[in-house]
N, C-alpha and C positions, 0 to 999 in steps of 0.2 A: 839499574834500568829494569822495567819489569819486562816478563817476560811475553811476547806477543799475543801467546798462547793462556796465558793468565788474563782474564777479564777481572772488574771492578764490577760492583753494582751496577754503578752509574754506565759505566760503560752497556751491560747486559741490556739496561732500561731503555740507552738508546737503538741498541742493535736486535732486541725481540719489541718495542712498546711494549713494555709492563712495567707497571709503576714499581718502585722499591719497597715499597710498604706489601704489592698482591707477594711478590718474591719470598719477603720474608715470613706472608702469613702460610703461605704452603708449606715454606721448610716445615715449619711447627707440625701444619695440618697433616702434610704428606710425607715428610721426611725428603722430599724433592720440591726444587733442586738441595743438591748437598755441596755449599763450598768447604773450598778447603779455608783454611786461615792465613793470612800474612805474619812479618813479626809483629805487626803493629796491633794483630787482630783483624781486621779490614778482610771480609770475604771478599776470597776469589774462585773464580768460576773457568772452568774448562770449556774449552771449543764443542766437546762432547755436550754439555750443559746446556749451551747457544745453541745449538741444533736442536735438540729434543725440544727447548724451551719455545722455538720457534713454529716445530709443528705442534705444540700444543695449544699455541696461541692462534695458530688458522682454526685450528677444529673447536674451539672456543668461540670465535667470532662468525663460526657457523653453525652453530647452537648445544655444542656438547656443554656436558657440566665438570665442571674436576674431577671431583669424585671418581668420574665413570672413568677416565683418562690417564691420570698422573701417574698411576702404577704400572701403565703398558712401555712393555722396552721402546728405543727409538724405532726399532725395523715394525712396530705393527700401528705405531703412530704416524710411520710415512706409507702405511700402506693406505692405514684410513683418511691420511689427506689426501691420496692420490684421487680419490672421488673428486675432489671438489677442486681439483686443477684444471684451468681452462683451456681448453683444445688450441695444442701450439700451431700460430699461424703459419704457412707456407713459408718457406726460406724464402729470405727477399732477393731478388737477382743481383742487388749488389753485396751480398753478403759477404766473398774476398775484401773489398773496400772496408764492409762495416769491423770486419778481425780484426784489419789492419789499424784501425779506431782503437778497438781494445787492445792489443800489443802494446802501442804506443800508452796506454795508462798503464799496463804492467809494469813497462820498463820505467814508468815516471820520468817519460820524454813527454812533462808538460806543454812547453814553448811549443813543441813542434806537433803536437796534439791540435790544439790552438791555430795555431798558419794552418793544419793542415783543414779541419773545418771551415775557419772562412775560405778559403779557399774553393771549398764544397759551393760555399754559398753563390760563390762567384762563379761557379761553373754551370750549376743550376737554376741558380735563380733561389730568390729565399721560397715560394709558395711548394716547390719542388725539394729543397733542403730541409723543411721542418718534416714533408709527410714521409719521405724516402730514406734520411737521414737520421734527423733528429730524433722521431721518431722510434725507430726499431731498432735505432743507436742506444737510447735509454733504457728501453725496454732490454736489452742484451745486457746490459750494467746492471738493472736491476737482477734479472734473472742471476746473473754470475755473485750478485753480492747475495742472495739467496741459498745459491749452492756452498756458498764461502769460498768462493773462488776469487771474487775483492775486499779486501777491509774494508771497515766504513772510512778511513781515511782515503781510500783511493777513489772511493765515491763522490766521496768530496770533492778531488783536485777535480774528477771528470765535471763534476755539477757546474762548479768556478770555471772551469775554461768552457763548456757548453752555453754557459749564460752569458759569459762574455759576449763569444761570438753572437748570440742571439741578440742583446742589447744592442750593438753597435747594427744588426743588420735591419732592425725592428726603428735605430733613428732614420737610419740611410730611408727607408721604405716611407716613413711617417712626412718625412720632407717635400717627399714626391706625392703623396697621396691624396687624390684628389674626392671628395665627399658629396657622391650623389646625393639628392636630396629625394627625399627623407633618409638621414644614415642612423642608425642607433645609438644612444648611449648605453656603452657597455661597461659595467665597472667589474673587475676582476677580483677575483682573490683565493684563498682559502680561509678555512673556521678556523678554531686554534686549535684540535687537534692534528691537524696539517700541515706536516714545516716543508715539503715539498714544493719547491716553486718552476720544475722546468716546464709541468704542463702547462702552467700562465703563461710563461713565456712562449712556446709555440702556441698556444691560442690567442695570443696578442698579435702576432708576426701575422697569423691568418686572418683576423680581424679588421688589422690593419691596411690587408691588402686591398678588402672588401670594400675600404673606405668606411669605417665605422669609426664613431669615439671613444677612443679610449679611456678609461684613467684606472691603473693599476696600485691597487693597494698593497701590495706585496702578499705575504702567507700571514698566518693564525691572526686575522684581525676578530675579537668579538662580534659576535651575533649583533648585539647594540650598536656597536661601531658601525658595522656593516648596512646598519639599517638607517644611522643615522649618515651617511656615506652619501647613501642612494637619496636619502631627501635633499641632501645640501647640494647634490650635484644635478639632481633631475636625472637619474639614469634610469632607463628605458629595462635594461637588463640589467641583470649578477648572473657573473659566470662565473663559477667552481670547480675547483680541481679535485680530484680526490685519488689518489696514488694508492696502492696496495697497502701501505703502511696501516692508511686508516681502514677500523673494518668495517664492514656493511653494516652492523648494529649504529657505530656512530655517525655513517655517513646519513643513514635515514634520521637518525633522532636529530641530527644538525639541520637538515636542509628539512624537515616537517618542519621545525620550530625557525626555522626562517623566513619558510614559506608565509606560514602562519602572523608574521611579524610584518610582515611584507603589503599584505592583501593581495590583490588580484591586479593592480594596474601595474605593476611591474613585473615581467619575466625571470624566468628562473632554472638558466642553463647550467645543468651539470657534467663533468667528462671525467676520463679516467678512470683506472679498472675498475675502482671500487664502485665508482658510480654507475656502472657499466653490468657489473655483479647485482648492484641492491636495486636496478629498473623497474622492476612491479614492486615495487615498492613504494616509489617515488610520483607520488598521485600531484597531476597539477604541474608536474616537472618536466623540462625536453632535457632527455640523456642524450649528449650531442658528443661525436667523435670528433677528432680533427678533421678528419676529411667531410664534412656534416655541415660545415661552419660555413663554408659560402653559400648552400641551400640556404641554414635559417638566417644567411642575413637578407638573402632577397624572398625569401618567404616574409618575416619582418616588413620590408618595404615595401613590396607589393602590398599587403597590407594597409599601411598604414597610406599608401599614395590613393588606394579605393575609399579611404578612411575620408583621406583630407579634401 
């Protein structure tokens, strides 16, 4: 059984985004990272490795070059990412509740993870469980799987019971929901460097509340797809996720070139952090937060009711 602490290429590529091929061209270039080897040959990479590789990979996707970088120990590569750390928001009032969120993924009491969220929902109401919950709930996972305080497997189980609960709250809502007229067509998704799907899911749940239509395409559909998506459906908008994971360099080269693919008669909503980071950037785009999403949808309507 390998050992936890032992990563895989593959594994590395999924827990820092660097492809296997940039990996191996630094070994050569930089002598870093240095795996050790398995019996089989097959490099393996240290928890120490993950770390350093990860802040190397922020300070890259904010405009450093390698060269300048790969040789500084881990302590002065986190010191020069600490610039570019986003001012942590206020502790949310339920933040006892949200621990208790995470505890229960520690301990890998999935089931009871799961009861214990929708149950959230039911207490709240969904428009209230995505912004108070869901929300600052995900963001705390991320942050923790950042510090290495979760696997990506524990990530995982949290994503699977998060979305669960989400889907089943997102039909309940859908059933009930009734579509002022003019409501938008909004088609969801992410590019394909984006496998991240809870922030669709909470911007569908809020979407839906509004009364807008939905159809979600799930994560990484192609730019082409996507474009050919929005003709066949007549959607009004695309709304984008874009997670930490991806960086500001790709979220802008995706969403110019979609933009661009697009014209001008359809809209073109982005969220999450990254999109949130690359905003002046993003010419011709509304970077909309979750709590945003009821304004632009009766901004939208209002609109389009003086339109018609």
């Amino acid at each position: 059984m390998k050992d936890m602490d032992q990563l895989t290429i593959s594994d590395v590529e999924r827990e820092c985004a660097i492809a296997k091929e940039t990996l191996r061209v630094w070994e050569r270039r930089y002598d870093f990272p240095k795996p050790q080897r398995d019996p089989h040959g097959e490099r393996i990479y240290s928890r120490e490795d993950v770390e350093r590789l990860r802040l190397v990979k922020r300070l890259l996707d904010h405009g450093y070059r390698p060269g300048k970088i790969m040789h500084h120990p881990t302590s002065e590569l986190a010191e020069m990412a600490a610039k570019f750390a986003p001012a942590a928001p206020p502790p949310p009032e339920n933040l006892a509740e949200l621990i208790g969120f995470i505890e229960l993924l520690k301990a890998h009491r999935i089931p009871e993870l799961r009861q214990r969220l929708g149950h959230a929902v039911e207490a709240r109401g969904l428009r209230a469980f995505v912004l108070d919950v869901a929300a600052p709930l995900a963001r705390m996972v991320g942050d923790a799987w950042e510090a290495g305080d979760i696997a990506v497997f524990e990530e995982h189980l949290f994503a699977e019971a998060l979305e669960s609960v989400l889907h089943a709250a997102i039909a309940a809502a859908a059933a009930r929901a009734a579509h002022a007229a003019p409501s938008p067509r909004v088609l969801l998704t992410t590019v394909p460097v984006e496998r991240h799907g809870i922030g669709l899911l909470m911007a569908e749940a809020l979407l839906v509340l509004e009364g807008a239509h939905v159809l979600s395409l799930g994560v990484q559909t192609p730019l082409a797809e996507i474009v050919a998506a929005v003709r066949s459906q007549r959607a009004d908008v695309v709304g984008l996720s874009f997670s930490l994971s991806t960086s500001v360099r790709a979220t802008v080269e995706n969403v110019t070139e979609l933009r661009q693919r697009l014209g001008d008669a359809v809209e073109v909503w982005a969220g999450g952090a990254s999109a949130a980071a690359a905003r002046r950037h993003l010419a011709g785009v509304h970077v909309v937060g979750l709590d945003d999403i009821a304004g632009c949808v009766a901004i939208w309507r209002a609109r389009h009711q003086a339109a018609g």
